[in-house]
C-alpha positions in Angstrom: 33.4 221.7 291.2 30.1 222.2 292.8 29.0 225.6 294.3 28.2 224.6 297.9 30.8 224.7 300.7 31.0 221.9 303.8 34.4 222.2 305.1 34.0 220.3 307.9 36.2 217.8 307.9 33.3 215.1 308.4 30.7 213.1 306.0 27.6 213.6 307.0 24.8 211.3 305.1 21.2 210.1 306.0 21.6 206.6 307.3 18.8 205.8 304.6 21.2 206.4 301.5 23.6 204.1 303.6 20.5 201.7 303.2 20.3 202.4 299.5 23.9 200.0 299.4 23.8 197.6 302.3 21.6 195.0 303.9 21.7 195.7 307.4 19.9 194.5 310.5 21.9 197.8 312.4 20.2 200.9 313.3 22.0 203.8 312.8 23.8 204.0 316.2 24.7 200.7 315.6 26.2 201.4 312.5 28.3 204.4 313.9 29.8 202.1 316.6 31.2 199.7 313.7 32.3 202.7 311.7 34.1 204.3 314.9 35.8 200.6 315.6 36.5 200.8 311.6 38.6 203.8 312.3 35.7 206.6 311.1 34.7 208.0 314.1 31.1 209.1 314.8 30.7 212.6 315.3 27.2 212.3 316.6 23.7 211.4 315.2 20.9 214.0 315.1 17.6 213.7 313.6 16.7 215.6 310.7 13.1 215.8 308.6 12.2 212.2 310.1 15.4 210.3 310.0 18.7 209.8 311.7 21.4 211.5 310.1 24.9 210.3 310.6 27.9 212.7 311.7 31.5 210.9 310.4 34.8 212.4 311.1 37.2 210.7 308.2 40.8 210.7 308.5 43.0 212.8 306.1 44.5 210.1 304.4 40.8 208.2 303.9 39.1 210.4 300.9 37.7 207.4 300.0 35.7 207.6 303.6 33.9 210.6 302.1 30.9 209.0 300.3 28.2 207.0 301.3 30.1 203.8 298.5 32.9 203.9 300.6 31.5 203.4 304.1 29.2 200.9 302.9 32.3 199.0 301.9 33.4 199.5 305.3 30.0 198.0 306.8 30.3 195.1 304.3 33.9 194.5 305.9 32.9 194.8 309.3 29.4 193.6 309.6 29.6 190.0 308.2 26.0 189.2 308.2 25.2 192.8 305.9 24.8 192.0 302.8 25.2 194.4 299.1 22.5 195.8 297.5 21.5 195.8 293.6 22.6 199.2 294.1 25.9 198.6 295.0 26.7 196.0 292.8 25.7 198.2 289.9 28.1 201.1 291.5 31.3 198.4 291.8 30.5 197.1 288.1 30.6 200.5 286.9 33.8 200.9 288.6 35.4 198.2 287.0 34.0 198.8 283.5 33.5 202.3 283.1 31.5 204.0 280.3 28.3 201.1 279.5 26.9 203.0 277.2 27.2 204.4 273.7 24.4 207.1 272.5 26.0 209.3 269.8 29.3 210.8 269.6 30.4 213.7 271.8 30.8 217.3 270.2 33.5 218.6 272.7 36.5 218.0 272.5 39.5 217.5 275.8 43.0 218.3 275.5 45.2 217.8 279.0 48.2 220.7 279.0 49.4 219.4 282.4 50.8 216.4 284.4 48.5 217.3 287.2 45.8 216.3 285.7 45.4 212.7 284.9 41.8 212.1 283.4 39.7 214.0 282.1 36.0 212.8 281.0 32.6 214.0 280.0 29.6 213.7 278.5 27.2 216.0 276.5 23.2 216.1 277.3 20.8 217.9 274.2 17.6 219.2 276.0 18.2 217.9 279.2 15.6 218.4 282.5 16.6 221.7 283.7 14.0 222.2 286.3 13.3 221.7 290.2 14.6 218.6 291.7 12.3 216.1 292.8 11.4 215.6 296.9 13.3 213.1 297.3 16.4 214.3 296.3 15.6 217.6 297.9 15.4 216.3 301.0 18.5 214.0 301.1 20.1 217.6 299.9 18.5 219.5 302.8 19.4 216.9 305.3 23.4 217.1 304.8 22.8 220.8 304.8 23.2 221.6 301.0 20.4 223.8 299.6 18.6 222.9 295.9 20.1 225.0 293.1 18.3 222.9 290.3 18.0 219.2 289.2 21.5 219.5 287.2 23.4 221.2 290.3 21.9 218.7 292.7 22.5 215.9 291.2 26.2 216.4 290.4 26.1 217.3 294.4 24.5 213.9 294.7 26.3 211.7 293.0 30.0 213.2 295.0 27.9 212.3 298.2 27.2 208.8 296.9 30.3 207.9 295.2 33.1 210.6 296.2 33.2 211.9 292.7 33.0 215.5 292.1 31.3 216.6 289.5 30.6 220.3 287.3 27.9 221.4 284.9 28.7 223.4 282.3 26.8 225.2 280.2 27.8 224.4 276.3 27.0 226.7 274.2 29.3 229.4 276.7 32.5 227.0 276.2 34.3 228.5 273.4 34.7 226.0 270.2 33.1 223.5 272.6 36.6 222.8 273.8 38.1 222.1 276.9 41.6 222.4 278.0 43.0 222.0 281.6 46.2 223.4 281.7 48.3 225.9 284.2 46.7 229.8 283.9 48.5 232.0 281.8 49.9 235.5 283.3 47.1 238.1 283.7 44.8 235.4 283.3 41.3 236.2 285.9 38.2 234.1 286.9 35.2 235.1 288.3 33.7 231.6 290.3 30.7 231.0 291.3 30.5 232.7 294.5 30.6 235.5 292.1 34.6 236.9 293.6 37.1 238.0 290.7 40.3 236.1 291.0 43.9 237.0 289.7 45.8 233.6 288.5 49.0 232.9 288.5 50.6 230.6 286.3 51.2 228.0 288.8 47.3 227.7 289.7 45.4 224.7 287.2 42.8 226.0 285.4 40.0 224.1 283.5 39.6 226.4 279.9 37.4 226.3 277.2 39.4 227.5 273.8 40.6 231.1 275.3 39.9 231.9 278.8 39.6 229.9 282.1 36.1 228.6 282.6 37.1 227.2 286.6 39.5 226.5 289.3 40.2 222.5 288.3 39.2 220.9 291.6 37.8 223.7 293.5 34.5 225.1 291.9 33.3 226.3 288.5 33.5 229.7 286.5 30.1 232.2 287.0 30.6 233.2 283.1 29.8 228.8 282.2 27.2 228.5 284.7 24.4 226.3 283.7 20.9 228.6 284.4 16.9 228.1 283.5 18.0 228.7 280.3 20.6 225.8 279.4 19.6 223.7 276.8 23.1 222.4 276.0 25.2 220.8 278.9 28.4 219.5 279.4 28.9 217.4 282.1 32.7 217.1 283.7 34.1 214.6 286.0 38.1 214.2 286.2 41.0 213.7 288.6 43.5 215.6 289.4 46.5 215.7 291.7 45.9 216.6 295.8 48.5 219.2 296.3 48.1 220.9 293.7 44.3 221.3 294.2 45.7 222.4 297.7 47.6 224.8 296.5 45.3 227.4 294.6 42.6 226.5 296.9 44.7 227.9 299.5 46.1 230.9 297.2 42.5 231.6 295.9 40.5 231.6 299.1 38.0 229.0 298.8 37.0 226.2 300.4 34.7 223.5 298.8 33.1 219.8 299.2 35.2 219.2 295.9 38.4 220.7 297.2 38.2 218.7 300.2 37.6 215.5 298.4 40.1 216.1 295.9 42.8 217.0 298.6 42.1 213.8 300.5 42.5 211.6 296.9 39.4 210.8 295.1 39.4 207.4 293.3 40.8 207.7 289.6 38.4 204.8 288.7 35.4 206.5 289.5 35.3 209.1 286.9 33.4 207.7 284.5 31.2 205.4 287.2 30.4 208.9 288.6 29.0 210.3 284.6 26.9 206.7 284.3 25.4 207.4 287.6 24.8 210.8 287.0 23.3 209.8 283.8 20.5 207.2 285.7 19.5 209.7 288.1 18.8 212.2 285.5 16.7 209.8 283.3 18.4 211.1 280.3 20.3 209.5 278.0 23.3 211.5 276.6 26.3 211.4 274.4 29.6 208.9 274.7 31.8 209.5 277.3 35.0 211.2 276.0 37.4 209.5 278.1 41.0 211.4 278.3 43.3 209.2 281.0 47.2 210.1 280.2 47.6 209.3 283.9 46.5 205.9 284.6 47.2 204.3 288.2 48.9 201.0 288.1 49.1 199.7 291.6 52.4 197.6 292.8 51.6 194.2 294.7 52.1 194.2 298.7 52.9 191.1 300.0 52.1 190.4 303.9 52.9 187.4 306.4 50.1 186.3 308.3 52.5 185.3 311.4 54.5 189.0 310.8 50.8 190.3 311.3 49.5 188.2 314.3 53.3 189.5 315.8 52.5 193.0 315.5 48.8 192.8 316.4 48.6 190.4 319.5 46.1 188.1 318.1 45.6 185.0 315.6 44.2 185.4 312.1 43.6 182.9 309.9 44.6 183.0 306.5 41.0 182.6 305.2 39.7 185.2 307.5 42.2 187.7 306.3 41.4 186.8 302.5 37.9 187.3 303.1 38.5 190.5 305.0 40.8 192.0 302.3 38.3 191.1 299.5 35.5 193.0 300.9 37.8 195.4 301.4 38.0 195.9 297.6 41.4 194.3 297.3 42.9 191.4 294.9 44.6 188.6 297.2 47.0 186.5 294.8 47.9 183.2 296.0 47.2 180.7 299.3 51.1 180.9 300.8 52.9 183.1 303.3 53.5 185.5 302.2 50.5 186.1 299.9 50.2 189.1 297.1 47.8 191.9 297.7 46.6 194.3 295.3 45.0 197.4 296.5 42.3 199.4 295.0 43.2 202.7 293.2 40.8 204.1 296.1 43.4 203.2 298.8 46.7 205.3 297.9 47.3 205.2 301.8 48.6 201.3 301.2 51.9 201.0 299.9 53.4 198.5 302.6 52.7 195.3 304.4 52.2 197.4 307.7 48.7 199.3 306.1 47.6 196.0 305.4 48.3 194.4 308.7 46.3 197.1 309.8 44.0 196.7 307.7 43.4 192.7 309.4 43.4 194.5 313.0 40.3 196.9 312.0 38.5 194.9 310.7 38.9 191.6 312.6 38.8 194.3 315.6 41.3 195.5 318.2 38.5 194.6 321.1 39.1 191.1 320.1 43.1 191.5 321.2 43.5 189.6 324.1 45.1 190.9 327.3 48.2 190.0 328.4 51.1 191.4 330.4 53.8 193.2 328.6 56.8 191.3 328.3 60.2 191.9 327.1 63.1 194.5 328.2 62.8 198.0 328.6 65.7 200.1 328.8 65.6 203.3 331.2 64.6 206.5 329.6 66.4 209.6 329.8 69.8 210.9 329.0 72.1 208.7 330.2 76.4 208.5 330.7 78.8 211.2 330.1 75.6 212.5 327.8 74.0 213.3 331.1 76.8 215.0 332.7 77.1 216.9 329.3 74.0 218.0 330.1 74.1 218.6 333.5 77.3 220.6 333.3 75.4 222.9 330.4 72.3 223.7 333.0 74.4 224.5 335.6 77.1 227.2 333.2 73.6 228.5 332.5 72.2 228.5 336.2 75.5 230.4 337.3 74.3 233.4 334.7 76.6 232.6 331.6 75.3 232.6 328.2 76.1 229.7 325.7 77.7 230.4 322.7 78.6 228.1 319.8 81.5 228.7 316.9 82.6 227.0 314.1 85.8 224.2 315.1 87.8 225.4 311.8 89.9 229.0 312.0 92.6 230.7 311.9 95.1 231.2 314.4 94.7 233.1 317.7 96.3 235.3 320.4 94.3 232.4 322.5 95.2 229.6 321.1 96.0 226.6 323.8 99.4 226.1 321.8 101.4 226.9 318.3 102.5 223.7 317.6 101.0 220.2 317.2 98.1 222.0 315.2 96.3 219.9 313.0 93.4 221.4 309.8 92.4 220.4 306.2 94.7 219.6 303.3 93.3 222.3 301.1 91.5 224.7 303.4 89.0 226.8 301.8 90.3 230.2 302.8 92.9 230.6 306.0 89.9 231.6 308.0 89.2 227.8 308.1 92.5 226.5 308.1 93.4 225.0 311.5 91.2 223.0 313.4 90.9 224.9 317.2 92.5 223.9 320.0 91.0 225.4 322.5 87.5 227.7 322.9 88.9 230.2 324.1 89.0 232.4 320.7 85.9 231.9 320.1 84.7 233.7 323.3 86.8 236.2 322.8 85.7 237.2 319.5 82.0 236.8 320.7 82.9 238.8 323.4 84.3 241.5 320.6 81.1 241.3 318.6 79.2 241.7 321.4 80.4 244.8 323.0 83.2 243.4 325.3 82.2 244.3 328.5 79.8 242.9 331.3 79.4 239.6 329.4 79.5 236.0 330.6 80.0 233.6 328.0 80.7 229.7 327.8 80.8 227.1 324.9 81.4 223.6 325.5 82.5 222.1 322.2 85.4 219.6 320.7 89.3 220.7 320.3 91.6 218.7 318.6 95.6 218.6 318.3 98.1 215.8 316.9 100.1 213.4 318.6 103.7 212.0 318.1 102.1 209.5 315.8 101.4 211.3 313.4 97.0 210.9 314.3 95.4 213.3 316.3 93.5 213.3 319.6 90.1 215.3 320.0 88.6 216.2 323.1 85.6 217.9 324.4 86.4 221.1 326.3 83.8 223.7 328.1 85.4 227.1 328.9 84.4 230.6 330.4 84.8 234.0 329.6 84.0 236.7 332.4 84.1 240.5 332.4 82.2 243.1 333.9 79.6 243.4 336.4 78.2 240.3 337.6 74.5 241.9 338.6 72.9 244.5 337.1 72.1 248.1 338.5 68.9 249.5 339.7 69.6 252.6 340.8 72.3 254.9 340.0 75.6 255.5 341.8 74.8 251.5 343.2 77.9 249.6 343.5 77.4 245.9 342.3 80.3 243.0 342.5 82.5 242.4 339.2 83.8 239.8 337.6 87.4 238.4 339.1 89.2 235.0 339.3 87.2 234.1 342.6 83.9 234.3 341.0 85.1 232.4 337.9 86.1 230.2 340.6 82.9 229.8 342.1 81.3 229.2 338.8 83.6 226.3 338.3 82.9 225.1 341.5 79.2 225.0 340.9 79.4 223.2 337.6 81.6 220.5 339.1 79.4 219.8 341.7 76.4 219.4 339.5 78.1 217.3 337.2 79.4 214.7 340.1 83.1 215.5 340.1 85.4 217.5 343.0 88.3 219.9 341.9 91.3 221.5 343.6 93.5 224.7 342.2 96.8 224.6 342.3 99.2 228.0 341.5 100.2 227.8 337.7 103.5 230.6 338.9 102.9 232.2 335.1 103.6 228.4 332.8 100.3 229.6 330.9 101.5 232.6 328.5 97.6 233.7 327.7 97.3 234.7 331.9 98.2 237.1 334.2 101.5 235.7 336.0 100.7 236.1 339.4 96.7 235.4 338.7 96.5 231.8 337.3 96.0 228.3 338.7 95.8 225.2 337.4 92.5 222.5 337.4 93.4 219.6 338.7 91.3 216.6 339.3 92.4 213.7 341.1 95.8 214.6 340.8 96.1 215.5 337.2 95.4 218.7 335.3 92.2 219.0 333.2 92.7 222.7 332.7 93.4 226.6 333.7 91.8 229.3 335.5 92.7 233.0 335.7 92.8 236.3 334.7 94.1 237.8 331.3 97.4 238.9 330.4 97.1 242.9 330.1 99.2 242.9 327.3 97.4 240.2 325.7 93.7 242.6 326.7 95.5 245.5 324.8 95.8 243.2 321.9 92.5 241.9 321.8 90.6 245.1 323.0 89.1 243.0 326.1 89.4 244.6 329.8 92.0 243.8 331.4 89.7 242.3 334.4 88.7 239.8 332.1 89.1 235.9 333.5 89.0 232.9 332.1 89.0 229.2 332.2 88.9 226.1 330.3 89.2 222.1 331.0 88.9 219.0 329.6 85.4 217.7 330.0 85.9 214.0 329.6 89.1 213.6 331.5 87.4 215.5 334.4 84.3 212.8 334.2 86.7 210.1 334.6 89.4 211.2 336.9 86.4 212.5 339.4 83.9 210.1 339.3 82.7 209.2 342.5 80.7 206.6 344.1 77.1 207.9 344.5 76.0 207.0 348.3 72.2 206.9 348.6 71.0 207.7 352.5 67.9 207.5 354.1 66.0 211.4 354.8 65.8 211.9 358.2 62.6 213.1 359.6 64.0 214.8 363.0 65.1 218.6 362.8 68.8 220.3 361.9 70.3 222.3 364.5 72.6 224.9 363.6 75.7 226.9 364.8 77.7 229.6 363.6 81.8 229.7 363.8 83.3 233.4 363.8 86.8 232.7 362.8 90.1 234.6 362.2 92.8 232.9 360.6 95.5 233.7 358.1 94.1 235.3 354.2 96.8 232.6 352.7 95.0 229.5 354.1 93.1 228.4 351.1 89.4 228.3 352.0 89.2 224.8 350.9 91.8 223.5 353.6 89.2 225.2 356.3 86.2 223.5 354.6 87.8 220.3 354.6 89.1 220.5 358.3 85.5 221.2 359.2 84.1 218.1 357.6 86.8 216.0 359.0 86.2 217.3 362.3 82.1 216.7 362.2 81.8 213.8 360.8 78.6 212.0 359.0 76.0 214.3 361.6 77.5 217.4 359.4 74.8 218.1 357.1 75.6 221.6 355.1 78.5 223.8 355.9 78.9 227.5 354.4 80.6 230.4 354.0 78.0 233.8 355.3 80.6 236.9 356.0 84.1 238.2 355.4 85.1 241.4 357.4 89.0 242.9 356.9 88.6 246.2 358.6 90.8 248.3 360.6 90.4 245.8 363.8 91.8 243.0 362.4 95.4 242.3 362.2 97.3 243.0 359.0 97.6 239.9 357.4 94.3 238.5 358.5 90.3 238.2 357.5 87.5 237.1 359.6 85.3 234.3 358.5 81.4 233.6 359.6 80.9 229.9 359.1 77.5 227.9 359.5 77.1 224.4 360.1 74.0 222.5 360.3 73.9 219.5 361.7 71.0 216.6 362.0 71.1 212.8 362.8 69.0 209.8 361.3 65.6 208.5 364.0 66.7 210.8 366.8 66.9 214.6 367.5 70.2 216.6 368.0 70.2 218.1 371.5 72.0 221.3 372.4 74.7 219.2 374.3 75.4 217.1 371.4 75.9 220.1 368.6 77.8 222.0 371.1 80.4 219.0 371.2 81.0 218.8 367.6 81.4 222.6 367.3 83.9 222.1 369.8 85.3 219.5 367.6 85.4 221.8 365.2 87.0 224.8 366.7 89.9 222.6 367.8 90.0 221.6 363.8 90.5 224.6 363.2 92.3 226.4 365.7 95.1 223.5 364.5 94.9 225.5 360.5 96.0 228.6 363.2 92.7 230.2 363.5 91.2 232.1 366.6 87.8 231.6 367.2 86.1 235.6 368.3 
């Protein structure tokens, strides 16, 4: 819980203290291109009071790359040729045997009050040095960017730089009964840190206590009122482990940010608490107490068991099994046996390796990824995308919301409806949960309307495209996906006032049907329903057909039915049967070649008969033109007094354009002539 505060995200360490552990012939920017192939990324190197000083960004799920220890293991793994130091050695056997020394017995005492906290150790120093650090350790100090505060301070600061162990000083004789107690804070509970800022806990936040009061933030930094000073003569030193998130957690709630709370938050190795006290203790020069070693919580690791060929799969490249055994060893890991598969064992510092995957990985790093030989990929790829009717689905949604219509979506179990496609063959649950949910819907065509209701009911445009269900004469039942439409009101808004805009009536519904159709591959024709649909105005309705067979209804509202339901009576409506339209209307998609020579355009003003149906005239016209006929559509309607009762005048353009040649004047006049003939046979005059 050391004062200073380094939330960078990186480790930053002179590369000499790397040289305290490893035998290297690499300088220091040779050292951060191995780390940065090892997965720790070099930041950058800069030089600081005479020596290089390395920048390391370590990943969130590597705490044990923040310490010197732990990227020298990564050297030793990578760099066959380095070789350990004394200094090292000493650090794994403390590791592995913990407290080495007994030098009278402890006064404190440790009592754990909560799961999150799985060991707890410390030691007790009579007298100890309580003066300025030496050079040396000053300078390592200053060139990470941490100021002195003291030999005890920097030396806890130190050692969590070497090993990845934080560390705290307390002072003794200000813990009450010389106890210590980590537990959960207690309502109304406060604690003044270091940085000197009051804190109000809450009892979710772990606290480290002496006998009554909170002496600091477990994890995050000491107390002020335990704060070791010029004056300590009694210390306690602390160095535990406790669990990541909830470290996180009051860090976050308490404001601070610390080296401790970042190591602890990335997993610090349980194993190292009492190898962090011994090395405290050798740098100090001091001998003190026996460790008092509390561990409720220790960390047995589960065996991983990897196949050398699933590994040279998955990474492109041979590995032998003795390369691998030698690569996971210096690695810190136990490898159990000479078969395929073999039994791994990690180290308590590697929490991130729970499968066979981390340690396949593991034999790619190290061995190294630039030794993956290149090679074509080979295998089958499928296309990428939405695909099928899932396409169409989708196409047919982007156009309902090109056209201007919103997309609602409702719940498939109700009650009945005014709207409801029929009253019998209904299908629902055995034991509904309240007759709001009793019947499964059979059409969507409720649920506008009560969207519409809740919505205000007028200038709305609504669609849903959802599943319907109903039984069949077998007794099963036979769901379908359905889109529908709800229409009503103006279909542009105003900008000024007294402005008259168009409003919503079976022919725009139309024209909104027509434009989803088209973008979803599939052609339609209406046919009059003459009143067989009860929900629809009797003289106002049609039927969808598609290839002959009807998918579903357009029209306008039955006015009694709009009383009922509170909708106006200009309201329209439609519905069909998605995947019956798909299949009945597929058609074969033609691809052609884009022709580089110009269109040439013409105009038709025609008067013909109001009870043609547009689509006979379209149709005539593409007949008549042919393949040169490139867009055709509809620009003007007049019916004013000079036109015969009976009758409408149309304004038609064509654009024509052929493939590798242009279209002369000559030549588009001749099909426009086809043309009017086409439709002068429908009975049209040509003005």
């Amino acid at each position: 819980m050391a004062p200073e505060v380094n939330s960078s995200g990186a480790m930053k360490f002179p590369y000499s203290m790397l040289l305290d552990f490893v035998q290297t012939d690499l300088n220091a920017s040779a050292v951060g291109d191995l780390l940065t192939m090892a997965g720790f990324e070099l930041e950058g190197i800069e030089e600081v009071l005479g020596e290089p000083v390395l920048d390391v960004k370590v990943m969130s799920n590597r705490g044990d790359g923040l310490s010197v220890f732990g990227l020298a293991r990564e050297v030793l793994a990578k760099d066959l040729d380095a070789q350990p130091t004394d200094l090292y050695r000493r650090a794994v056997a403390r590791f592995v045997t913990g407290d080495s020394s007994s030098l009278g017995p402890n006064p404190a005492s440790v009592s754990i009050e909560t799961t999150h906290c799985s060991r707890f150790a410390c030691r007790y120093f009579e007298g100890p040095p309580n003066g300025d650090s030496p050079d040396w350790l000053k300078k390592r100090l200053d060139q990470v960017g941490q100021r002195s505060l003291g030999i005890l301070v920097d030396l806890t600061n130190y050692v969590m730089l070497e090993l990845g162990q934080p560390l705290h000083v307390f002072d003794y004789d200000k813990l009450e009964e010389g106890r210590i107690v980590v537990r959960k804070a207690r309502a109304g509970e406060k604690l003044v840190t270091l940085n000197e800022q009051e804190h109000e806990l809450t009892p979710d936040q772990m606290m480290v206590c002496d006998a009554k009061n909170p002496v600091g933030a477990a994890g995050i930094m000491g107390g002020l009122h335990s704060e070791v000073g010029t004056g300590t003569t009694r210390v306690l030193l602390e160095s535990a482990h406790f669990l990541n998130t909830s470290v996180r957690r009051t860090r976050r709630q308490l404001g601070l940010n610390t080296d401790a709370s970042y190591r602890f938050e990335r997993s610090v190795d349980p194993d190292g608490v009492v190898a962090a006290i011994e090395r405290f203790t050798e740098l100090l020069g001091y001998a003190g107490s026996e460790v008092l070693d509390v561990y409720p919580g220790r960390v047995q690791r589960e065996v991983v068991e990897v196949r050398l060929d699933r590994a040279n799969l998955l990474l492109g490249m041979p590995i032998r099994f003795d390369e691998a055994k030698e690569y996971l060893e210096r690695l810190g890991m136990t490898v159990i046996g000479h078969g395929d598969p073999y039994s791994v064992i990690p180290p308590t510092w590697r929490p991130d390796i729970v499968r066979e995957e981390d340690l396949i990985e593991e034999l790619g790093r190290v061995h190294g990824y630039d030794r993956i030989p290149e090679a074509l990929p080979k295998g089958v790829t499928t296309e990428g995308g939405v695909l099928g009717v899932y396409l169409k689905d989708e196409q047919l949604l982007k156009a309902a919301v090109g056209a201007g219509f919103i997309q609602t979506i409702s719940h498939s179990l109700r009650d009945r409806h005014a709207l409801d496609a029929s009253s019998e063959n209904r299908i629902g649950p055995r034991n509904p949960a309240s007759p709001d949910t009793a019947w499964l819907r059979d059409s969507l065509l409720p649920s506008l309307s009560d969207a519409a209701l809740r919505n205000g009911g007028r200038n709305l445009h609504l669609f849903e495209i959802g599943q319907v269900f109903r039984s069949v004469n077998d007794g099963g039942y036979l769901e379908r996906k359905s889109i529908a439409f709800l229409s009503t009101g103006e279909l542009l808004p105003t900008h000024r006032k007294g402005e008259s805009v168009p409003v919503a009536d079976f022919f725009s519904l139309k024209g909104v049907i027509e434009s989803v159709a088209a973008a979803s591959g599939f052609k339609f024709e209406l046919q009059p329903a003459e009143g067989e649909d009860a929900r629809l105005h009797p003289t106002r309705q049609a039927k969808i057909l598609v290839g002959g067979s009807v998918v579903g209804v357009l029209g306008q509202i039955h006015p009694q039915l709009a009383e009922d339901l509170k909708l106006p009576d200009g309201t329209v409506l439609a519905e069909f049967d998605v995947r019956k339209a798909f299949e009945l209307g597929e058609t074969e998609v033609r691809v052609h070649s884009i022709s580089r020579n110009p269109a040439v355009g013409r105009d038709i003003s025609l008067l013909i008969d109001k009870d043609v149906p547009y689509s006979s005239i379209a149709s005539a016209i593409e007949q008549a033109a042919g393949s040169v006929l490139e867009r055709q559509w509809l620009f003007d309607v007049f019916d004013g007094a000079s036109i015969p009762q009976g009758k409408h005048s149309l304004g038609i353009g064509l654009s024509f354009r052929k493939l590798g040649e242009n279209f002369t004047d000559e030549q588009a006049n001749q099909v426009r002539e086809q043309v009017v003939s086409a439709l002068v046979a429908l009975g049209g005059v040509t003005r």
